[in-house]
C-alpha positions as CSV (number, residue, x, y, z in Angstrom):
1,X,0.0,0.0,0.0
2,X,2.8,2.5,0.4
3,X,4.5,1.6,-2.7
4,X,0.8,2.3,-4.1
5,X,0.5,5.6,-2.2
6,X,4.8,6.6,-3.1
7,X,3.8,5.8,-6.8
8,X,1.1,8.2,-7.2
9,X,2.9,10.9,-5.3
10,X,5.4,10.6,-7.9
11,X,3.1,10.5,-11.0
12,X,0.4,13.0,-9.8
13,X,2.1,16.0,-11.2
14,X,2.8,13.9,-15.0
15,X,-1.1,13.2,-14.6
16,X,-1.8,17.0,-13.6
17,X,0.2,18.4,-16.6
18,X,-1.9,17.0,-19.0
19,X,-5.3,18.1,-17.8
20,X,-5.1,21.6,-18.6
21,X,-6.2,22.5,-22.2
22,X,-4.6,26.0,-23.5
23,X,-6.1,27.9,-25.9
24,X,-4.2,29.0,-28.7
25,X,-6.7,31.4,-30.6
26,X,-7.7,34.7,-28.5
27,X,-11.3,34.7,-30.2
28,X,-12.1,30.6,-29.5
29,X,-10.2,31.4,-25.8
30,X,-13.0,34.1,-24.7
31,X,-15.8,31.9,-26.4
32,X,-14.7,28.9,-24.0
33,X,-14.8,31.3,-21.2
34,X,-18.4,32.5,-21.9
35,X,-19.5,28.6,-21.9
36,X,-18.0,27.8,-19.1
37,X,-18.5,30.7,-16.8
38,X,-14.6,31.6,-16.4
39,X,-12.0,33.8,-16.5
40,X,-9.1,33.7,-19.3
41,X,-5.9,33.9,-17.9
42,X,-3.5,35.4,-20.7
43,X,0.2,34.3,-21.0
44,X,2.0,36.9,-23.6
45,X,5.4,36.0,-24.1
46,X,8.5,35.7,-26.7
47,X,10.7,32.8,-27.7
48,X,13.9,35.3,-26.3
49,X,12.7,36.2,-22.9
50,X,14.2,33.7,-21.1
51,X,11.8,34.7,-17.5
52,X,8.9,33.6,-20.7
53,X,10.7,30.2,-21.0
54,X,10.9,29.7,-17.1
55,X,7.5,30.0,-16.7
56,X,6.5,27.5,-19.0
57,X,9.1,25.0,-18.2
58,X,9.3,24.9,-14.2
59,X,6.3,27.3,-13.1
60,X,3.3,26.4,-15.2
61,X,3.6,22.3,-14.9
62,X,3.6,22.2,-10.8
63,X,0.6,20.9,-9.7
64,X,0.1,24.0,-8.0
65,X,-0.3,26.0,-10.8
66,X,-1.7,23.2,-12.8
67,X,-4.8,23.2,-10.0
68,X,-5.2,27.2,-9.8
69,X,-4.7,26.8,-14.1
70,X,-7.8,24.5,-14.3
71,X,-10.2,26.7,-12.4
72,X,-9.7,29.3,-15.6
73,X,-9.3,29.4,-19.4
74,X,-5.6,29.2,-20.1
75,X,-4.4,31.6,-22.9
76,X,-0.9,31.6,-24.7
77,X,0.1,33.9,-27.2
78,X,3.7,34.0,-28.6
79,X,4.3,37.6,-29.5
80,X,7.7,37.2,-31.1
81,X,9.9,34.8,-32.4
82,X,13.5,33.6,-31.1
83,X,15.2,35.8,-34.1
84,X,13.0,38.9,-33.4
85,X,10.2,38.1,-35.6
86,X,6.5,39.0,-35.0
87,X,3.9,36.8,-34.8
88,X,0.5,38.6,-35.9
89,X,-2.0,38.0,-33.1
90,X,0.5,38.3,-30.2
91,X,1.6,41.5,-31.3
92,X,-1.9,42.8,-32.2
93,X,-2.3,41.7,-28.4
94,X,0.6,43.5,-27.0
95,X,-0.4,46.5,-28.4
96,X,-4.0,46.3,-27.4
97,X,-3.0,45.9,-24.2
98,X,-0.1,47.8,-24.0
99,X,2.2,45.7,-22.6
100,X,5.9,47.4,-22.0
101,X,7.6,44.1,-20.9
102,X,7.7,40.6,-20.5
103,X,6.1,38.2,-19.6
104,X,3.1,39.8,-19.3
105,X,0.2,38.0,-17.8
106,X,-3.2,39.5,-18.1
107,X,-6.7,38.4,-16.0
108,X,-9.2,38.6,-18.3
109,X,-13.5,38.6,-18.2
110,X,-15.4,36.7,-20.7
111,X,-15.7,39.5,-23.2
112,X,-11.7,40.3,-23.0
113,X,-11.9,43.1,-20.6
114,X,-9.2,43.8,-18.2
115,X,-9.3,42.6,-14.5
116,X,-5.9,42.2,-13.7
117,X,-2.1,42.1,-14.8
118,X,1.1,40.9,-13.6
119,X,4.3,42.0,-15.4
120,X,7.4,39.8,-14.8
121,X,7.7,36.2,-13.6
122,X,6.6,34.1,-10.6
123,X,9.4,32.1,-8.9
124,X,7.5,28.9,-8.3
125,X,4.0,27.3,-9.2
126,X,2.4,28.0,-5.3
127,X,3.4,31.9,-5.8
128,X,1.8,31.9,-9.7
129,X,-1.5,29.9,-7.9
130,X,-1.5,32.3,-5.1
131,X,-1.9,35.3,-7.6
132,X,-3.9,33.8,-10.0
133,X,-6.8,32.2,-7.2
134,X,-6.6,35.9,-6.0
135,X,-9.9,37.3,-5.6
């Protein structure tokens, strides 16, 4: 039974990572949140910001911010590539909402109004779930 309860300890965050679905599309992100009755939580990043990458690679995959992740409509644009270049609806987002660095995470109603921004990185999954379950 421990070896049981050791195993899934072990395997609960691989399980968690998958069960977040991100949107990818701005318009079909707000649409899921009007079905649901949710929030969009809005990820703009670039391929060079290395605080961006973090996020992605040790932040966003904890089961702490997979949980807080779940509760909302998860929303990733890439604004630019690695070698500089744009990429059409993340920079038609950064300029709507004016974003002046990143990462640039943005708390958003169902018909894409602003409730809330953060602008830099969170240093671990609990402090991202912390500010993202904040009411």
């Amino acid at each position: 039974m421990k070896a049981l309860a050791a195993l899934l300890l072990i395997a609960a965050p691989m399980f968690a990572s998958g069960t977040v679905k991100w949107e990818h599309d701005y318009q079909s992100a707000l649409k899921r949140a009007k079905a649901e009755k949710k929030v969009v939580f809005m990820d703009l990043w670039t391929e060079w910001c290395g605080p961006c990458l973090r996020l992605q690679k040790d932040v966003f995959p904890t089961p702490e911010a997979q949980a807080a992740l779940a509760k909302v409509v998860p929303f990733s644009a890439l604004v630019q590539k690695r070698d500089g270049t744009p990429v059409a609806e993340g920079t038609k987002l950064s300029e709507t909402f004016k974003l002046t660095a990143f990462p640039t995470m943005v708390i958003l109603d169902a018909e894409g109004k602003e409730l809330r921004r953060q602008v830099g990185a969170f240093r671990s999954g609990a402090e991202f779930a912390a500010w993202l379950n904040a009411k």
